[in-house]
N, C-alpha and C positions, 0 to 999 in steps of 0.2 A: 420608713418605707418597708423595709426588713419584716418590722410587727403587723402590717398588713399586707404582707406577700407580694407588693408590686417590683417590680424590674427597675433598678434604682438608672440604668443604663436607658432605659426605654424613657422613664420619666424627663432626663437629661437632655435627650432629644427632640421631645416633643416641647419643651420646657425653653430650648435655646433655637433661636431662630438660625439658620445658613445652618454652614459645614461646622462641624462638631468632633472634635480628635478629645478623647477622655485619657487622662495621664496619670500617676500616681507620684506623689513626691517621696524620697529613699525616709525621708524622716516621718512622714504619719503612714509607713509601714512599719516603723522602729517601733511607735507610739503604738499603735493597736498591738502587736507583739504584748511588748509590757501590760498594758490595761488585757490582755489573753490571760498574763501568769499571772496579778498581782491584782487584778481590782476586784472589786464587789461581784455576787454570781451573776447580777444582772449586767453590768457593765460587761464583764467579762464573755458570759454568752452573747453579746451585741459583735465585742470586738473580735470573739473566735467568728462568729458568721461573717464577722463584716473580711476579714482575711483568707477562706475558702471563697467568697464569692471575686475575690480581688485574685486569687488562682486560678479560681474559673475559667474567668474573664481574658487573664493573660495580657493585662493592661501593660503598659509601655513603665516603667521606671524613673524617673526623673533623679539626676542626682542634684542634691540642693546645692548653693552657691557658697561659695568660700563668705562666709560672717556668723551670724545670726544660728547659734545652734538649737533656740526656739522652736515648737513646730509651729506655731503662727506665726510668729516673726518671718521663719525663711518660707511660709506659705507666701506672704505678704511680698516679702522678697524679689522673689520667681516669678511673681504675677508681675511686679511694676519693672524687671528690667527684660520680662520677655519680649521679642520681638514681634511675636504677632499676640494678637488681642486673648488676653487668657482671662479667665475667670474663674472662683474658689467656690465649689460647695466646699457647706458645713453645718452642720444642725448646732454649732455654739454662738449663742447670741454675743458674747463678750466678740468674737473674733468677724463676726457678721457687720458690728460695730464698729470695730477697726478696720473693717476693708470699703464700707461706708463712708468713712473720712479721706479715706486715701483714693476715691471713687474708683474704686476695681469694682466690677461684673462678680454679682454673688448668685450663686444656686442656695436653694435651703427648700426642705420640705415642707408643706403642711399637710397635717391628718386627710383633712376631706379633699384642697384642692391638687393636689399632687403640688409637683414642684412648683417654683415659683424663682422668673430668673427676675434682676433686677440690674440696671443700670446698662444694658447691654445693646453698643450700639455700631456695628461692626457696617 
């Protein structure tokens, strides 16, 4: 979404039916951090945008739960012991696939149709 200029925020909403609260977990800010200093120039320029737009934004923080110091595991985590119905973007098909089995509510992009939510039934 980033590579075609759309409002990754705007997509989320039009994407997930009702009320809509967007949160950030303490751990895939850790993660983009790292992939900022240490990955590929392409990864890297993804994760430094994707980290100013998450400043921007002034999204809420989430601290993740005592276990799983994984970022998909305590993604995974967070979704199934929250109290109200949460659901995980993520453009990684491995983790798209493990929140599939676990039927947790996934956001993920496509090129042409913008987001696309799945399993979402509040």
């Amino acid at each position: 979404m980033l590579k075609q200029h759309r409002d990754p925020e705007e997509e989320i909403m039009t994407a997930v039916p009702g009320n809509v609260k967007i949160l950030a977990l303490d751990l895939v800010i850790l993660e983009l951090e790292r992939l900022a200093r240490k990955a590929s120039a392409k990864t890297h320029a993804f994760a430094s945008a994707s980290l100013d737009l998450l400043g921007k934004r002034q999204l809420v923080v989430v601290q993740h739960k005592p276990g799983p110091t994984d970022v998909d595991s305590a993604l995974i985590a967070c979704a199934l012991t929250e109290k109200t119905p949460t659901g995980i973007a993520t453009v990684d098909r491995a983790l798209r696939s493990a929140l599939a089995s676990q039927e947790i509510p996934v956001i993920y992009p496509r090129t042409r149709r913008g987001c696309v939510a799945e399993r979402f039934r509040f």
